[in-house]
C-alpha positions in Angstrom: 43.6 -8.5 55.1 40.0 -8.9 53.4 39.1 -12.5 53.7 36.3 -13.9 51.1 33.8 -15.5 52.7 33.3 -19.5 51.2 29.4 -18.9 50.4 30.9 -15.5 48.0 33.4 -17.6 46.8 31.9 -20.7 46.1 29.1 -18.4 44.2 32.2 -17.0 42.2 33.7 -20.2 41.6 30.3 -21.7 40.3 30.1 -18.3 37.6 33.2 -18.8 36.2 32.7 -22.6 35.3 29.5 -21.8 34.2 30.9 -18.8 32.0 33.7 -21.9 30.9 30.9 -24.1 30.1 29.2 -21.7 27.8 32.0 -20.7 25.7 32.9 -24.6 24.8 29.0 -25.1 24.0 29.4 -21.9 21.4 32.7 -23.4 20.5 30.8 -26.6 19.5 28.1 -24.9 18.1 30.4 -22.9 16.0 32.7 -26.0 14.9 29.1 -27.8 14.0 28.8 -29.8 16.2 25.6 -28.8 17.6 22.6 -30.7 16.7 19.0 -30.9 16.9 18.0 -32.7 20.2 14.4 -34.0 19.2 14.5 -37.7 19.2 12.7 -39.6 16.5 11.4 -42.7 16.0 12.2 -43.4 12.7 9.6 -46.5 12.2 6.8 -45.2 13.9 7.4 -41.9 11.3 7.1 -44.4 8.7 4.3 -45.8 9.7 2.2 -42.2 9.4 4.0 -41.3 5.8 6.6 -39.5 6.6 9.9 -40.6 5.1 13.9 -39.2 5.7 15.7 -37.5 3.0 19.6 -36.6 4.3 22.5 -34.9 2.6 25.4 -34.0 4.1 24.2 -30.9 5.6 20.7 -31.8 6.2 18.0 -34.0 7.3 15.1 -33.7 6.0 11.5 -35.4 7.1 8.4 -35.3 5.0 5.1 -36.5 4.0 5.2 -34.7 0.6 4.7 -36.8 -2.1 8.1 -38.3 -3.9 8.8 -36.2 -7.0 12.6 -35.2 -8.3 11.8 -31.3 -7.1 11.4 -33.0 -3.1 13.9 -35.7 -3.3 16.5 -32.7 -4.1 15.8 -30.5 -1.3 18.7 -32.2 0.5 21.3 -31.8 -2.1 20.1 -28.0 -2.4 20.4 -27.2 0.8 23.8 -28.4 0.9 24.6 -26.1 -2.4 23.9 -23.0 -0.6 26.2 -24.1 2.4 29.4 -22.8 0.5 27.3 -19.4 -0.2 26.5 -18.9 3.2 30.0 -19.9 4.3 31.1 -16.3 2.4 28.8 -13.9 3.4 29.1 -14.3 6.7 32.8 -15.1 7.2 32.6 -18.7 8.5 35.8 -20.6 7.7 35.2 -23.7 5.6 36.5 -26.7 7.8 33.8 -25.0 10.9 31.0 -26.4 8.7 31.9 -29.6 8.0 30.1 -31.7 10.4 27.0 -29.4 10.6 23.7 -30.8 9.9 20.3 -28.4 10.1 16.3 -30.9 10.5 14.0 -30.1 8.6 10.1 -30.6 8.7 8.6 -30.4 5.4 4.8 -31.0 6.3 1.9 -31.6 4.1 -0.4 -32.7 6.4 0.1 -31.3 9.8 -1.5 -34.1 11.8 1.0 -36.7 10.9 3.6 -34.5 12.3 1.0 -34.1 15.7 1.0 -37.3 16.5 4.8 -37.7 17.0 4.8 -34.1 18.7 7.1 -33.1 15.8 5.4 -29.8 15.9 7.4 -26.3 17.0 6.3 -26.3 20.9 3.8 -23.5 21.3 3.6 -22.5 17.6 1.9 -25.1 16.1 0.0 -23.2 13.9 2.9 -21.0 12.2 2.2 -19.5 9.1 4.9 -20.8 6.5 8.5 -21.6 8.2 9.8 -21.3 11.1 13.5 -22.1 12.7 14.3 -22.2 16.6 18.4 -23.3 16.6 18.8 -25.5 13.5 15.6 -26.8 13.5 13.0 -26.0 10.8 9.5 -26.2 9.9 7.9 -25.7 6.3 4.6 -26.0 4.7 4.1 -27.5 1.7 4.2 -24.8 -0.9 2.2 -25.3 -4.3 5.6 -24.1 -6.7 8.4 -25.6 -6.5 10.7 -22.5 -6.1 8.7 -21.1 -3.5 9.0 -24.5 -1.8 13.0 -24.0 -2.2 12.9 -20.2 -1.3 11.6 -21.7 1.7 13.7 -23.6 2.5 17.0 -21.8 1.6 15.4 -18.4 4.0 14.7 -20.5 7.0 18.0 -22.4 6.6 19.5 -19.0 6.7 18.1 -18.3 10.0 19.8 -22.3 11.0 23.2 -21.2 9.9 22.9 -17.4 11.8 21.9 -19.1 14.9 24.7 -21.8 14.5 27.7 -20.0 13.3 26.9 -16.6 14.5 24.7 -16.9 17.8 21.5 -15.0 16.3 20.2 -12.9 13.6 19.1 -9.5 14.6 16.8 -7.6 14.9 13.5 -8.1 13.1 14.2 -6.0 10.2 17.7 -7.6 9.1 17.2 -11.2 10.5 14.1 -11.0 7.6 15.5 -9.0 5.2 19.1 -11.7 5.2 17.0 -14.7 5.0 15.1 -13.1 2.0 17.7 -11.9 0.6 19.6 -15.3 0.4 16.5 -17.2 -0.2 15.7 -15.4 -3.2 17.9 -17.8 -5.4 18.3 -19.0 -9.3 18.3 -22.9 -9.7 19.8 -24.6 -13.0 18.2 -28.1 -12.7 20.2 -29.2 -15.6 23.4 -27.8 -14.4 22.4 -28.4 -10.3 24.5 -24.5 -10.3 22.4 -22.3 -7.4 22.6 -18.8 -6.9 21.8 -17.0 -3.5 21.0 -13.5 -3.2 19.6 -12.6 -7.0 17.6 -9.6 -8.5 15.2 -11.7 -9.9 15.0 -10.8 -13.8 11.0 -11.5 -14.1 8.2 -12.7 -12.2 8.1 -15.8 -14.0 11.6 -16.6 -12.5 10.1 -16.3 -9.0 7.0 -17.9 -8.9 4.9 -16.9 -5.6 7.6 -14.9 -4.3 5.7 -11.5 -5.1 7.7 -9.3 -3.1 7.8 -6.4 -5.8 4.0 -6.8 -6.6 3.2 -6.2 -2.3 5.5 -3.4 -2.7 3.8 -1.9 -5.8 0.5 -2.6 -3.9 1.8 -0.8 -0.9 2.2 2.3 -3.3 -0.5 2.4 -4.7 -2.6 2.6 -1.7 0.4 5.0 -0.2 1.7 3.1 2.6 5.3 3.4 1.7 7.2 2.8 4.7 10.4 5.1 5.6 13.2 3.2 6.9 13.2 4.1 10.9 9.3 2.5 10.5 11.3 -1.0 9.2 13.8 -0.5 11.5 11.3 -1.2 14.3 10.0 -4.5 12.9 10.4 -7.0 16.2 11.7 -10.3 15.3 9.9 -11.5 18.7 6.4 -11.1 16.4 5.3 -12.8 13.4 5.3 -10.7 11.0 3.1 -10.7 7.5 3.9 -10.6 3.9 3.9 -7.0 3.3 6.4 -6.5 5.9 8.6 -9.0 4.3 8.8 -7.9 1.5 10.0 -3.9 3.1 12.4 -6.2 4.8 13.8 -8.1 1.4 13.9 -4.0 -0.1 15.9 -2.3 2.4 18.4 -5.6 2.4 18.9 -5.9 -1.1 19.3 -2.1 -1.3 22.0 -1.8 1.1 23.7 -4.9 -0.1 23.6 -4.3 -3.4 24.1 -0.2 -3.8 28.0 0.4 -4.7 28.4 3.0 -2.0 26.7 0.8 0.9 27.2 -2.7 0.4 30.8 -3.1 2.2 29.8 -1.5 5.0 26.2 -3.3 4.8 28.2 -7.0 4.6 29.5 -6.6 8.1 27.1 -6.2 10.1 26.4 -9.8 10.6 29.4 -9.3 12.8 26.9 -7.3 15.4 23.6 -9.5 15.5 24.4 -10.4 19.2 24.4 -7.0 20.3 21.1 -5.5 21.8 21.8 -2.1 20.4 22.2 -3.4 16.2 20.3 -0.9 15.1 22.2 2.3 16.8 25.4 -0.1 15.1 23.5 0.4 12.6 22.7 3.8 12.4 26.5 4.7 13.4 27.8 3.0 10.4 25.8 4.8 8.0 25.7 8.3 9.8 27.7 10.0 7.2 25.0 9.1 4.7 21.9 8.8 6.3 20.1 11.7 4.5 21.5 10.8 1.4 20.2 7.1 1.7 16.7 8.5 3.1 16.4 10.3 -0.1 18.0 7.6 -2.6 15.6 5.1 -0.7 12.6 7.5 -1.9 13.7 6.9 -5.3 14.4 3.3 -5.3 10.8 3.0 -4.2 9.6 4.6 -6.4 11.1 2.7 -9.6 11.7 -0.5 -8.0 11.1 -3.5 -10.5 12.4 -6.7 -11.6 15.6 -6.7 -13.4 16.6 -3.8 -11.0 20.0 -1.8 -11.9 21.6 -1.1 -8.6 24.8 0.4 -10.2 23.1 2.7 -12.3 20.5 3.6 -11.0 22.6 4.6 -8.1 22.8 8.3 -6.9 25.9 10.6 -6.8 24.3 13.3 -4.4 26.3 16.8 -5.3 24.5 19.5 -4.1 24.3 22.6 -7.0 25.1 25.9 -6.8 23.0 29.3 -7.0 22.2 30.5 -10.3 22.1 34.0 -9.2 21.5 35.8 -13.0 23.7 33.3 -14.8 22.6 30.1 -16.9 23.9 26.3 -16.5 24.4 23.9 -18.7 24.7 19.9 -17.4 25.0 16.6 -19.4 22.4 14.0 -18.9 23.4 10.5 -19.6 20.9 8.4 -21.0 22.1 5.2 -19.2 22.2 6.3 -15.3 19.1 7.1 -12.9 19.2 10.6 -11.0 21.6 12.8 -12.1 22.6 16.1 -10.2 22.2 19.1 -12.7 24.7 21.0 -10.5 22.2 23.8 -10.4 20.6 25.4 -6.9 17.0 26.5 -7.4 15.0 29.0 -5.3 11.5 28.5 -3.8 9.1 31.0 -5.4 11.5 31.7 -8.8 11.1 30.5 -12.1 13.7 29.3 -14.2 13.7 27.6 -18.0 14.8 24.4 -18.8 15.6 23.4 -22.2 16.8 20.1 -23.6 18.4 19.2 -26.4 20.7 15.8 -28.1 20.0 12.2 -29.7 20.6 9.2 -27.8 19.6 5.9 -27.9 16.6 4.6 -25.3 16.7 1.3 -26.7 17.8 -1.6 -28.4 16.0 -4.8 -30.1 17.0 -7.8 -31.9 16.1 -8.4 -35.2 17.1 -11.3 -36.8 20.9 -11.0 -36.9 20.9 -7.1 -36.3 20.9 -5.4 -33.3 18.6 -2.0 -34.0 18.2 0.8 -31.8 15.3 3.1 -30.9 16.5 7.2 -31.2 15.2 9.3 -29.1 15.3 12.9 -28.1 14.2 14.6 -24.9 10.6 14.4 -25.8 10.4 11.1 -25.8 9.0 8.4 -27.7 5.4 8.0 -28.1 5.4 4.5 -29.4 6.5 2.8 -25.9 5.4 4.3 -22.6 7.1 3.8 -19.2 5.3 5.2 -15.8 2.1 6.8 -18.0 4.8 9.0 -19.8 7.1 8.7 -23.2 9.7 6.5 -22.6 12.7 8.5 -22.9 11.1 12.1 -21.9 13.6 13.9 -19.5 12.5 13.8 -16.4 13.2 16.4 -13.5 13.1 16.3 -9.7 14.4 18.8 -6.7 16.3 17.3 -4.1 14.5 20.0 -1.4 14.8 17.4 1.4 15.6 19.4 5.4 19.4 18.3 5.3 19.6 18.4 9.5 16.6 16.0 9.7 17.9 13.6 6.3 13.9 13.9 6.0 13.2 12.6 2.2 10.3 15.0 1.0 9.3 12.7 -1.9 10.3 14.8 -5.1 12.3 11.3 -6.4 9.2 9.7 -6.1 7.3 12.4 -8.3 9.1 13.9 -10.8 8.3 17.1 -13.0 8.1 15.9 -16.9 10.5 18.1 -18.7 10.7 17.0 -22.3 12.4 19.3 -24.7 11.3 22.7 -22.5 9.7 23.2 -19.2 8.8 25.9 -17.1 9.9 25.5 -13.3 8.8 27.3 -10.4 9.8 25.3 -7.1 7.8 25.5 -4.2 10.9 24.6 -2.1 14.4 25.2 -2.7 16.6 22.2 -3.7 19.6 20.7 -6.1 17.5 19.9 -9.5 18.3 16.4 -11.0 17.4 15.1 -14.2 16.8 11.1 -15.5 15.2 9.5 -18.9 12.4 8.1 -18.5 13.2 4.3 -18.3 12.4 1.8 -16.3 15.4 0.9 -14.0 15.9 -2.7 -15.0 16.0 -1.5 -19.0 19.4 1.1 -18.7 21.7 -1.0 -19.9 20.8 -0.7 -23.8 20.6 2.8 -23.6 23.6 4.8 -25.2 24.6 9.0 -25.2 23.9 11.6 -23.4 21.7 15.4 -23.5 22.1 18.5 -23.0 20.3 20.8 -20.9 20.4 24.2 -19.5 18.6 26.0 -16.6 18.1 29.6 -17.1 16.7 32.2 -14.1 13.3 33.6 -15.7 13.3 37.6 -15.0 
């Protein structure tokens, strides 16, 4: 008979409660119940200039100035509670007795002298969360201040009701995804998660413009390069705004986001990102490509559903011609037609469709438009409306995008083609992805082998 030895047992013993202990604290933690443990004394706060602000959700302490835009912060906060709630599969009643802190700090030596700063990273850029505790600089708009706010409290609710947030890449991209809101003060309605409509709407948020900046100077970053951000580092503005683009893709593109929308169910595990990777194996190479092309025309106002690609590879031409229809009111379009590095082929374009629509007085009047395009309105340096042409020549085993989205060949009414690498040909209008909606009909084109 083996006989365990008291010292082996007692070490067992002391595991298992220790194993019981931590499953009631996540039990609590998950039901609400766990709190911030920084004491505070509430009169000597006072006597620096910082005041308390609550709501049912949170507490908030702040030397900002008193205006209607800070006093609201509470209530706000509480608003996206619901929202949050949802998209990450927490029941209701788990919630109720949950309350995040908050630091809202104007001047940082007020919070100093009652050590109300995060412990070793006093000098954080903008926010920062450890458990549901949260730090914010002042911001100088008043949606920035509540973008804020509503990302870092994101990061609160993972790390209550979930455990953690991920990696780098997602924990960022989630918080800015649900931070990036739409606010009716007259209504008190809020709205997580929006494609904002204009810049205006989003004041100092300027995620597109780094983007935009980032292409211009050609440091577009493929998605295994975001997939290594570490959430251990701080990481700069650029980098969240790659973040806030990969989430919103994935969230918001018709053939990802139910997949996308559970994987808040992983951000414990240490190998997320091979999770990750697993879930979207099927259409990595497609997304690699279609992540080219969203790049490419990203913008405010962004149509995910239509500008969403339906990858079909074409077939060889051999002698024959094709003919394909292009509608006017999607993105990328496959032509259905193979084309062969080194031949030359004709393309020719023909229809009348609509590229736009205005308002004038009561009448709603549209812009024709035929393959050519319209020279009175242009959209990327080119006539809004000219087909547009790219090669989908991208190494399928390595799901490698080569670009071709991201510049396409201007077709017009007729082009001349002569690939350097083989590939599917697909065809768009030239529009800007946010503007598809108004456009009506479709155009014809055909793709003949040159001999």
């Amino acid at each position: 008979m083996n006989v365990l030895h008291w010292p082996v047992l007692r070490h067992f013993l002391f595991a298992i409660c220790l194993i019981a202990i931590l499953e009631q604290v996540n039990a609590l933690a998950r039901k609400g119940y766990a709190q911030p443990a920084r004491a505070i004394d509430e009169a000597r706060a006072q006597s620096v200039g910082i005041r308390k602000l609550e709501s049912d959700h949170l507490v908030l302490y702040t030397d900002v100035p008193s205006s209607s835009a800070v006093e609201s912060l509470p209530a706000i906060f509480d608003k996206a509670i619901p929202q949050w709630l949802s998209y990450f599969g927490v029941k209701k009643g788990e919630a109720a007795n949950w309350r995040a802190r908050a630091y809202l700090i104007k001047d940082q030596r007020r919070f100093a002298k009652l050590s109300l700063l995060p412990n070793g990273h006093e000098s954080f850029a903008n926010g920062i969360t450890f458990g549901a505790e949260i730090w914010l600089r002042d911001q100088p708009t008043e949606y920035y201040r509540r973008h804020l706010l509503l990302h870092e409290g994101t990061h609160a609710f993972m790390n209550t009701f979930l455990g953690g947030c991920g990696p780098g890449w997602y924990m960022e991209g989630i918080a800015e995804l649900l931070g990036t809101h739409r606010f009716d003060p007259k209504t008190g309605k809020l709205t997580l998660g929006i494609m904002p409509r204009n810049r205006n709407e989003v004041p100092m948020w300027g995620r597109i413009k780094l983007i935009n900046d980032a292409k211009a100077h050609h440091r577009v970053l493929s998605l295994p390069a975001i997939l290594q951000f570490d959430s251990r580092m701080q990481l700069d503005d650029e980098a969240y705004a790659w973040c806030w683009a990969l989430v919103k893709l994935l969230d918001s593109h018709p053939r990802y986001r139910e997949r996308f929308r559970q994987l808040y169910n992983s951000v414990q595990k240490q190998n997320f990102n091979e999770v990750f990777r697993r879930e979207f194996a099927a259409d990595w190479n497609d997304l690699n490509a279609e992540w080219q092309a969203y790049i490419a025309s990203l913008d405010y106002g962004f149509d995910f559903d239509r500008m969403a690609i339906d990858f079909h590879k074409g077939e060889p031409l051999a002698d024959h011609s094709h003919t394909t229809t292009v509608a006017a009111d999607r993105g990328w379009q496959s032509s259905g037609a193979w084309l062969d590095a080194g031949k030359s082929y004709d393309i020719t374009a023909t229809g009348r469709y609509q590229i736009a629509a205005e308002q004038v007085g009561d009448e709603s009047k549209s812009w024709p438009c035929e393959p050519g395009g319209i020279t009175i309105d242009y959209h990327d340096g080119r006539p809004l409306g000219m087909l547009l042409g790219a090669i989908d020549s991208r190494v399928q085993q390595s799901g490698e995008a080569d670009g071709t989205f991201a510049e396409p060949i201007a077709i017009g009414s007729h082009a001349a083609v002569k690939p350097a690498a083989s590939g599917t040909l697909y065809f768009r209008v030239n529009d800007s992805a946010a503007k598809l909606d108004d456009n009506r009909g479709t155009l014809s084109v055909r793709i003949e082998p040159r001999h």
